[in-house]
Biopython code that builds the backbone (N, CA, C, O; Angstrom):
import numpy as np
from Bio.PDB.StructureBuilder import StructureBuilder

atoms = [
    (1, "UNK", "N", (0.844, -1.179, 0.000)),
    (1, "UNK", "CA", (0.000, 0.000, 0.000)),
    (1, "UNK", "C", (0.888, 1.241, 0.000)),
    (1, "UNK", "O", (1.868, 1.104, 0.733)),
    (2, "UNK", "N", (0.784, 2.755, -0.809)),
    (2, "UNK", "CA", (1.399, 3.638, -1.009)),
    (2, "UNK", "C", (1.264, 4.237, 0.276)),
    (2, "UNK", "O", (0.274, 4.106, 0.996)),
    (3, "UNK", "N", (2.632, 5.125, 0.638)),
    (3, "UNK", "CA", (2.654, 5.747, 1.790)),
    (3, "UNK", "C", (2.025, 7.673, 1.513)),
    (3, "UNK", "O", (1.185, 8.386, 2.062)),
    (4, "UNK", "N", (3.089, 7.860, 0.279)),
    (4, "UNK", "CA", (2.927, 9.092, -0.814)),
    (4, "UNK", "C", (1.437, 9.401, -0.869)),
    (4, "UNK", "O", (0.793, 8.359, -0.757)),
    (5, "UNK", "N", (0.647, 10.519, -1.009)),
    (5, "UNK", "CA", (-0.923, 11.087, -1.279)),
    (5, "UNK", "C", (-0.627, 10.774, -2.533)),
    (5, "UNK", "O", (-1.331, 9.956, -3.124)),
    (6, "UNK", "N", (0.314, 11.290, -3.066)),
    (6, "UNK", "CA", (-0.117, 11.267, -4.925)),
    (6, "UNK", "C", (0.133, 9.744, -5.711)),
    (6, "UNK", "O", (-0.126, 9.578, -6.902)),
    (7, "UNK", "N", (0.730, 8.587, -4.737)),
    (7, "UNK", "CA", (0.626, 7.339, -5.117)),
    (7, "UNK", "C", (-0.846, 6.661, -4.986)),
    (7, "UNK", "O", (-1.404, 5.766, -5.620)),
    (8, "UNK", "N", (-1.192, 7.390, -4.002)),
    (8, "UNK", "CA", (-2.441, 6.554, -3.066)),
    (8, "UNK", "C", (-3.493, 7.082, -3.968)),
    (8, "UNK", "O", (-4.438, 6.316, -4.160)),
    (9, "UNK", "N", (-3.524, 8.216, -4.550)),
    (9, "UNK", "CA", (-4.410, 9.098, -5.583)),
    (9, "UNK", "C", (-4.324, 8.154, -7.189)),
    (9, "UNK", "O", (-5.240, 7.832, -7.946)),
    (10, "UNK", "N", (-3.059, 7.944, -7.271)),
    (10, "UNK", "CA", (-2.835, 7.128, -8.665)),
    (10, "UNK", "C", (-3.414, 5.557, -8.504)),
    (10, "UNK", "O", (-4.042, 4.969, -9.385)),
    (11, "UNK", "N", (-3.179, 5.188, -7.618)),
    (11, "UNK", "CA", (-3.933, 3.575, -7.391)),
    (11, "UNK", "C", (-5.401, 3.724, -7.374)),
    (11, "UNK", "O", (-6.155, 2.812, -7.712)),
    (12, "UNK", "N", (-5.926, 5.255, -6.849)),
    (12, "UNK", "CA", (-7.554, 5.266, -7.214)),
    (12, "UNK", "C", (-7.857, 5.538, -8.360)),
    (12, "UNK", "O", (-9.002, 5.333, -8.763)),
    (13, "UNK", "N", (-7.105, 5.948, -8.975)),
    (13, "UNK", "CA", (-7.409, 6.600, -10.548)),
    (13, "UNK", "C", (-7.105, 5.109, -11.189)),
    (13, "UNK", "O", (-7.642, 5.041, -12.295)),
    (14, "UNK", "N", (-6.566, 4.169, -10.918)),
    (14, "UNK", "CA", (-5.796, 3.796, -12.046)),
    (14, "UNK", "C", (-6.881, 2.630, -12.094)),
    (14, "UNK", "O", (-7.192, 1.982, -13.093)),
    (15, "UNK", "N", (-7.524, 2.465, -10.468)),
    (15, "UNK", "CA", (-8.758, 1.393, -10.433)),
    (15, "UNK", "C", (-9.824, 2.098, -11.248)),
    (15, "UNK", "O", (-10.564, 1.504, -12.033)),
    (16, "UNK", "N", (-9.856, 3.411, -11.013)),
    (16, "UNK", "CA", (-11.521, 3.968, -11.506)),
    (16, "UNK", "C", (-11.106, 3.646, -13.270)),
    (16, "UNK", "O", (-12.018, 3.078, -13.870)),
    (17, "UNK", "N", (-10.363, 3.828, -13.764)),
    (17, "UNK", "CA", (-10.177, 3.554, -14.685)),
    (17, "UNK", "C", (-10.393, 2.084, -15.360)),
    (17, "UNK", "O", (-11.064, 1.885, -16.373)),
    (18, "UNK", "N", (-10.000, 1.521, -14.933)),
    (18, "UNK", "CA", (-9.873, 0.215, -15.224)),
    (18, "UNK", "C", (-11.532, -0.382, -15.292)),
    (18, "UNK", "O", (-12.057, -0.983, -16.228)),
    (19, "UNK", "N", (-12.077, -0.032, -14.105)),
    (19, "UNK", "CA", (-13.462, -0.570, -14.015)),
    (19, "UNK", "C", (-14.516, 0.044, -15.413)),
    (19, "UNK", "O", (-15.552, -0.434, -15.876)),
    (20, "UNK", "N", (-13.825, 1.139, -15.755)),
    (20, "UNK", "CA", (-14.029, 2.313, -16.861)),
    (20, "UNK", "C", (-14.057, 1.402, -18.130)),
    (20, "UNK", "O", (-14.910, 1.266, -19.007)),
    (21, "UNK", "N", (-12.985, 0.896, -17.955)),
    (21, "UNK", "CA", (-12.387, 0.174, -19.464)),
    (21, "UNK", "C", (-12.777, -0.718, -19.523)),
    (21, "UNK", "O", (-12.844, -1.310, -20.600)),
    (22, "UNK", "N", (-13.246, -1.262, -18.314)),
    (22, "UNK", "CA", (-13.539, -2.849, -18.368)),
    (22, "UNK", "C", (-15.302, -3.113, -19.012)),
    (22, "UNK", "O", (-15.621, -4.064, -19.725)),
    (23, "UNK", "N", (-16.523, -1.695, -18.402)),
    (23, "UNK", "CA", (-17.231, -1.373, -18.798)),
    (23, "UNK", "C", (-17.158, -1.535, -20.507)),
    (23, "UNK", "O", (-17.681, -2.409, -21.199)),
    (24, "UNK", "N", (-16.596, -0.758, -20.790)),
    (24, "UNK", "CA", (-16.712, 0.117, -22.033)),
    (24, "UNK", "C", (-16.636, -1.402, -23.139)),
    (24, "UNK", "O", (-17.295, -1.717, -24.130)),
    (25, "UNK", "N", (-15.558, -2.049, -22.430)),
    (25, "UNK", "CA", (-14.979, -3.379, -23.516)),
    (25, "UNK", "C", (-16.243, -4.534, -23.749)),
    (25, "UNK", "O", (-16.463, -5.235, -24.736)),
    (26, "UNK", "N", (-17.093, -4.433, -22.240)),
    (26, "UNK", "CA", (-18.020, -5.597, -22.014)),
    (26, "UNK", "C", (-19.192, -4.816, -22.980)),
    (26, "UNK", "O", (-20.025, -5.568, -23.486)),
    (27, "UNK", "N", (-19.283, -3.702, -23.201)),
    (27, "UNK", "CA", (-20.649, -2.846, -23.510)),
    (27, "UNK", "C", (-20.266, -3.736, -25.573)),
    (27, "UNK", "O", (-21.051, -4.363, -26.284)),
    (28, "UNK", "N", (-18.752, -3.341, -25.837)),
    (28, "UNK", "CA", (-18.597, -3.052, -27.181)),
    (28, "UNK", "C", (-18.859, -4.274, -27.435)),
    (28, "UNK", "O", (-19.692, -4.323, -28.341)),
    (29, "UNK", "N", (-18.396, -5.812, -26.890)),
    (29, "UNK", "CA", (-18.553, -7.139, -26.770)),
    (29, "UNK", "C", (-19.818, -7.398, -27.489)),
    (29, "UNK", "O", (-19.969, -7.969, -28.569)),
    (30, "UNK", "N", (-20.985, -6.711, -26.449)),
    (30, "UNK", "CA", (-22.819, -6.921, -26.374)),
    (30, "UNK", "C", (-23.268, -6.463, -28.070)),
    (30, "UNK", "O", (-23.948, -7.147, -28.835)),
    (31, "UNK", "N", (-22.567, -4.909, -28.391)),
    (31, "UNK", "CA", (-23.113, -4.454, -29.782)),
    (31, "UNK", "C", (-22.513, -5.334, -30.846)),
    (31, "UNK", "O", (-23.173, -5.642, -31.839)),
    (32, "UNK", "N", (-20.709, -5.936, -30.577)),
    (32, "UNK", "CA", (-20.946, -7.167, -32.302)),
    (32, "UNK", "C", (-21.406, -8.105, -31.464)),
    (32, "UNK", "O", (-20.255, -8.477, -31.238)),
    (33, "UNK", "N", (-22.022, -8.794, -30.824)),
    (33, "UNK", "CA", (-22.663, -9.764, -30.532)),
    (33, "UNK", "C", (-23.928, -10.054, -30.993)),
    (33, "UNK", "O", (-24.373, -11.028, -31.599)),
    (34, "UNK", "N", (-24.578, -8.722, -30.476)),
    (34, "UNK", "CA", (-25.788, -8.946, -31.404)),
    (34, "UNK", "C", (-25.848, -8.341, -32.985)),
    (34, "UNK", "O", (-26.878, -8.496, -33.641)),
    (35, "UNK", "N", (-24.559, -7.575, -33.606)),
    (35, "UNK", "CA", (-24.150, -7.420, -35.027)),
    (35, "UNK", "C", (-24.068, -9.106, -35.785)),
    (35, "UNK", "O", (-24.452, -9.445, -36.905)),
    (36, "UNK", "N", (-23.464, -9.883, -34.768)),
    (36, "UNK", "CA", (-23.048, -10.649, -35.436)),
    (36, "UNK", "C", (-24.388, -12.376, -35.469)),
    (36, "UNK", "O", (-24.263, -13.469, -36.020)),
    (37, "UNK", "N", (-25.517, -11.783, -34.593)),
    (37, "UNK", "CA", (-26.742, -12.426, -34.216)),
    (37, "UNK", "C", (-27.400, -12.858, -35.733)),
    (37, "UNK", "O", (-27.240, -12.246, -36.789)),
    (38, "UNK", "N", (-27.954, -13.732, -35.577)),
    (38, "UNK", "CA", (-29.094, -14.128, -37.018)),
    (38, "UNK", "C", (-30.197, -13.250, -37.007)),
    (38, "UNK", "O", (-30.949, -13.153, -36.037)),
    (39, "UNK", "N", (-30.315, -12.624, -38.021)),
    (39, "UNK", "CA", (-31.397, -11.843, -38.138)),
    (39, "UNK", "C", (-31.196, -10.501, -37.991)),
    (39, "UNK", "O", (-32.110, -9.683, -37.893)),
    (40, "UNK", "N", (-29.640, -10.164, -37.966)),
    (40, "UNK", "CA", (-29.262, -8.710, -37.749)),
    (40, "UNK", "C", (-29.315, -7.697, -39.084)),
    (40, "UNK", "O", (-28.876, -7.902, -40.215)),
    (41, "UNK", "N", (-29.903, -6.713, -38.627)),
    (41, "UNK", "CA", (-30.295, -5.684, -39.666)),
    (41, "UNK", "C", (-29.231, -4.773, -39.813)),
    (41, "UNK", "O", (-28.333, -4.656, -38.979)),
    (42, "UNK", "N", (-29.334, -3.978, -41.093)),
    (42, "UNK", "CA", (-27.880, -3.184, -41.173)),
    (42, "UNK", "C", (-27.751, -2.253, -40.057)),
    (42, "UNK", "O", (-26.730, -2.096, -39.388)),
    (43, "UNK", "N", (-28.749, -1.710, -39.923)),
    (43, "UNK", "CA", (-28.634, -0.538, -38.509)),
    (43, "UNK", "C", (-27.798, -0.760, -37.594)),
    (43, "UNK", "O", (-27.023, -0.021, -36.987)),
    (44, "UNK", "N", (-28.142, -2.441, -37.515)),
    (44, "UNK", "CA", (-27.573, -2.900, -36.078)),
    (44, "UNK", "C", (-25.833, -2.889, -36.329)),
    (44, "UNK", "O", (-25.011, -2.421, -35.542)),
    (45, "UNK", "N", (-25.568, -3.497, -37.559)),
    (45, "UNK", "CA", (-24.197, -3.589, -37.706)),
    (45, "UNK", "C", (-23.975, -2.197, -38.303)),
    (45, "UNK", "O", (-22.754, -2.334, -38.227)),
    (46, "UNK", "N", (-24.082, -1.195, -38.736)),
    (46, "UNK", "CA", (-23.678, 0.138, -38.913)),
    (46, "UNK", "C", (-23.423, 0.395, -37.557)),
    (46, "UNK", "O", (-22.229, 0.512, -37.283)),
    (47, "UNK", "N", (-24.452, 0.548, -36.372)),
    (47, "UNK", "CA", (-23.794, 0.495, -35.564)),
    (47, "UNK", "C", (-22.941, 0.171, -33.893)),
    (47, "UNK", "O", (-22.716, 0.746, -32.828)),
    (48, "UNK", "N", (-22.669, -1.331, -34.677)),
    (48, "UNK", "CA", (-21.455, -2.135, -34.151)),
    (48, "UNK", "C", (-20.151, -1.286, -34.980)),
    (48, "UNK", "O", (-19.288, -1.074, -34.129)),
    (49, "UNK", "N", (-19.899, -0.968, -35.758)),
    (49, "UNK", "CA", (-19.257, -0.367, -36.524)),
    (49, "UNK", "C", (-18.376, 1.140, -35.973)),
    (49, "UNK", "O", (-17.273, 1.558, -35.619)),
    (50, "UNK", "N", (-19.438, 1.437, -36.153)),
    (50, "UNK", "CA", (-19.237, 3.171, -35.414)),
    (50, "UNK", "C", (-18.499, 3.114, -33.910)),
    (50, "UNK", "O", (-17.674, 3.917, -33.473)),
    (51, "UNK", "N", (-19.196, 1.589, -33.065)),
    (51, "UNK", "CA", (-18.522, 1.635, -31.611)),
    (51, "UNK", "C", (-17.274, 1.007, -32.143)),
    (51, "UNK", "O", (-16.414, 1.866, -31.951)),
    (52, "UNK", "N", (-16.781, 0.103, -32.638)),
    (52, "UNK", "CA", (-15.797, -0.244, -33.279)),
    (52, "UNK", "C", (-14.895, 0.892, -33.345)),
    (52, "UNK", "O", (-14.018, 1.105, -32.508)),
    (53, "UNK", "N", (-15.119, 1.580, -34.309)),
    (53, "UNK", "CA", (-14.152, 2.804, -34.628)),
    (53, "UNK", "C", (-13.777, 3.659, -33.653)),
    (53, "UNK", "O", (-12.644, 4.140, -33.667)),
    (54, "UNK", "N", (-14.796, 3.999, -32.551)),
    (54, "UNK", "CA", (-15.159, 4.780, -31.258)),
    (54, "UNK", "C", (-13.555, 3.840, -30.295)),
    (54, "UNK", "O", (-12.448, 4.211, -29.907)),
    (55, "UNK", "N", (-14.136, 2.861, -30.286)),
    (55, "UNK", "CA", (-13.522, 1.916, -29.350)),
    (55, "UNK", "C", (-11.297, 1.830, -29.348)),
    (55, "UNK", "O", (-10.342, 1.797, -28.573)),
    (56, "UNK", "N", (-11.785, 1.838, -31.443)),
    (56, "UNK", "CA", (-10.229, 2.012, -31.668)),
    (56, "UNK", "C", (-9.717, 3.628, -31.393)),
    (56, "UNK", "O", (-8.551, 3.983, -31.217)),
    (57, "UNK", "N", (-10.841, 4.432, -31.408)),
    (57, "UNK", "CA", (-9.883, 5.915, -31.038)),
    (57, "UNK", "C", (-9.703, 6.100, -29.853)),
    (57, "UNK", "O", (-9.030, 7.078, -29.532)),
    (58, "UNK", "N", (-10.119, 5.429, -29.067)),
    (58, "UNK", "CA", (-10.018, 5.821, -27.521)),
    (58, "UNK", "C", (-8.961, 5.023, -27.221)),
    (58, "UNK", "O", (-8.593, 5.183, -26.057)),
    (59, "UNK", "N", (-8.171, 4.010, -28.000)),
    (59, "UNK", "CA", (-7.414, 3.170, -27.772)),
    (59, "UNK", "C", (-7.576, 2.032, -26.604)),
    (59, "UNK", "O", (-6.869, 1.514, -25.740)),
    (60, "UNK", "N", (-8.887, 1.948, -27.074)),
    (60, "UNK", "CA", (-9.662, 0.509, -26.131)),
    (60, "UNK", "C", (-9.229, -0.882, -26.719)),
    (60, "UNK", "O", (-9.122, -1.920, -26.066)),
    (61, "UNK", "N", (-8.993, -0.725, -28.089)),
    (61, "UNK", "CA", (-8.736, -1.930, -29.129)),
    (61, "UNK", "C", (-7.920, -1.213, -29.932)),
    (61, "UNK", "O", (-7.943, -0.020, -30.232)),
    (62, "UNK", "N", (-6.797, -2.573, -30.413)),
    (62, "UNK", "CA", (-5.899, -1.992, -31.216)),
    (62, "UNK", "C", (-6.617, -1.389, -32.589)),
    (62, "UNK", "O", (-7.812, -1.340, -32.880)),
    (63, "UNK", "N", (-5.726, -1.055, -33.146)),
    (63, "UNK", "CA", (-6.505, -0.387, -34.670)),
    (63, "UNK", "C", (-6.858, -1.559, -35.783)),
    (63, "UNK", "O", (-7.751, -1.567, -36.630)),
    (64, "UNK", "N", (-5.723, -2.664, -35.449)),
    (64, "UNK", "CA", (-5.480, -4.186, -36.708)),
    (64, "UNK", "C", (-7.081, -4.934, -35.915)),
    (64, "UNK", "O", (-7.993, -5.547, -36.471)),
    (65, "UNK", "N", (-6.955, -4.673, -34.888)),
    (65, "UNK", "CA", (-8.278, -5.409, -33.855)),
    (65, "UNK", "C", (-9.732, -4.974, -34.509)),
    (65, "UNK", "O", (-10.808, -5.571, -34.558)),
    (66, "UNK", "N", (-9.394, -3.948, -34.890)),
    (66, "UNK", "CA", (-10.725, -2.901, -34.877)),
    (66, "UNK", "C", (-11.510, -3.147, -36.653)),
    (66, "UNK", "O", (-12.676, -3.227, -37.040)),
    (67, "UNK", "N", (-9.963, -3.209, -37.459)),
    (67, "UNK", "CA", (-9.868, -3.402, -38.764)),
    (67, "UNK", "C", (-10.752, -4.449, -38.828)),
    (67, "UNK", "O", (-11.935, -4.314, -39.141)),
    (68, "UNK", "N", (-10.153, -5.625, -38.506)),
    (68, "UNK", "CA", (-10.331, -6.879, -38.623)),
    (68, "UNK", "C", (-11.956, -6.883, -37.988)),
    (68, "UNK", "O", (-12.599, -7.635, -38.721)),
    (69, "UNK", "N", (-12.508, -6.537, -37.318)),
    (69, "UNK", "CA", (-14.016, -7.064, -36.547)),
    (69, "UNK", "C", (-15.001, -5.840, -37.513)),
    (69, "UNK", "O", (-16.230, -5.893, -37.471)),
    (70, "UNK", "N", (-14.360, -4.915, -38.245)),
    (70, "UNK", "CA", (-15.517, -4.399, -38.893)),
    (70, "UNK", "C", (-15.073, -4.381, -40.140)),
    (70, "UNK", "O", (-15.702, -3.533, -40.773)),
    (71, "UNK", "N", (-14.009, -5.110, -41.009)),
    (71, "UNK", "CA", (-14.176, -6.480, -42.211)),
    (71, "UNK", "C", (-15.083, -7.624, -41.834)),
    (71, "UNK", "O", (-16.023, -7.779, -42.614)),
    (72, "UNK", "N", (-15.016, -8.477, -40.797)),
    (72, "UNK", "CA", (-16.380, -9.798, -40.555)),
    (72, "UNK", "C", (-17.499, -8.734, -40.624)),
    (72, "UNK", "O", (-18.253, -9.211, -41.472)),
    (73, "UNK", "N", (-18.054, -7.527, -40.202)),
    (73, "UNK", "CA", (-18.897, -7.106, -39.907)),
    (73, "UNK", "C", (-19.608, -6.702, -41.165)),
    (73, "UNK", "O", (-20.806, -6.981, -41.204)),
    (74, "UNK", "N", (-19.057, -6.066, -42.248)),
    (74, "UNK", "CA", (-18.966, -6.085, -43.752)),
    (74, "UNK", "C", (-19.431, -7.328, -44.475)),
    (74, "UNK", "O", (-20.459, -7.571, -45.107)),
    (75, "UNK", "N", (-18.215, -8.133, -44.147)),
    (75, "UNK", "CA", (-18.690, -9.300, -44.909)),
    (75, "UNK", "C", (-20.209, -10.029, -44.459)),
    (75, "UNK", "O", (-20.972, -10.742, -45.110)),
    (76, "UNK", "N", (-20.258, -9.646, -43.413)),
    (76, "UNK", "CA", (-21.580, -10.340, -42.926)),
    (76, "UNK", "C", (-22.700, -9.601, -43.551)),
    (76, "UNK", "O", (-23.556, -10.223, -44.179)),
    (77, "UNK", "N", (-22.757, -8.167, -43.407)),
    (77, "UNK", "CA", (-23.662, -7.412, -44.075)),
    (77, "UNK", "C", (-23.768, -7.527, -45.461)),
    (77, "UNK", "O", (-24.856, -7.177, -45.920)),
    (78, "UNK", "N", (-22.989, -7.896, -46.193)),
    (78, "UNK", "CA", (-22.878, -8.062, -47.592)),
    (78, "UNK", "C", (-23.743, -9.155, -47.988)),
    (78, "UNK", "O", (-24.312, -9.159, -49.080)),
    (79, "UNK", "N", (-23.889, -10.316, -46.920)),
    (79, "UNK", "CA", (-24.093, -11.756, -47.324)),
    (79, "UNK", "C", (-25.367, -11.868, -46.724)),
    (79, "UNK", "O", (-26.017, -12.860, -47.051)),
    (80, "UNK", "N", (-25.830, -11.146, -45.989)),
    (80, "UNK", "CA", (-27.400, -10.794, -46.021)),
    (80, "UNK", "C", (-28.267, -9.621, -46.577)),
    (80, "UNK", "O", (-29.475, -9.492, -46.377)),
    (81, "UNK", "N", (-27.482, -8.795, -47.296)),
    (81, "UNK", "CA", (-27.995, -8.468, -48.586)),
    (81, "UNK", "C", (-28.011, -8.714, -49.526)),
    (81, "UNK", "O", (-28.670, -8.050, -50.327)),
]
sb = StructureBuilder()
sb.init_structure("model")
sb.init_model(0)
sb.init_chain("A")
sb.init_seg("    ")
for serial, (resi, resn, name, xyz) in enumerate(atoms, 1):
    if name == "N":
        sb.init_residue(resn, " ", resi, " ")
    sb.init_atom(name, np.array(xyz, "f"), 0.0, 1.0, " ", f" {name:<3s}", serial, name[0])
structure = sb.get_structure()
C-alpha cells in the first residue's frame, strides 16, 4: 500500500479507470454480438461499426483489432444483402 498522497491518488485513478475500461470493452462485446446475431439488420451492424471505430480511437482496441471485426462485420452485411 502507497505511503505518498499522490501514489495513493494514482492507485484510485488507475482502479476507476480500469473498471471504466472494463465497462466500455463488455458494452462493445454486447453491440458485435448482437451485429453478429441471425437476423441482424444493417442498422444494427452500422452500428457495431461506429462503436468499433469509437472503441479504436479511444485506444480501447488496437486499430489491426478494430480493422479486422468491422471487415467480418462487412462481410456479414454483404451476405445478407
Amino acid at each position: 500500500m502507497p505511503n505518498i498522497k499522490s501514489a495513493k491518488k494514482r492507485v484510485l485513478i488507475a482502479k476507476e479507470r480500469t473498471e471504466a475500461n472494463k465497462a466500455s470493452k463488455t458494452a462493445l462485446k454486447t453491440v458485435i454480438k448482437k451485429a453478429r446475431a441471425e437476423g441482424a439488420d444493417a442498422a444494427v451492424i452500422k452500428t457495431a461499426v461506429v462503436s468499433v471505430d469509437k472503441a479504436a480511437g479511444k485506444g480501447l482496441i488496437h486499430k489491426n483489432k478494430a480493422a479486422r471485426l468491422k471487415s467480418q462485420l462487412a462481410k456479414k452485411a454483404n451476405a445478407t444483402a
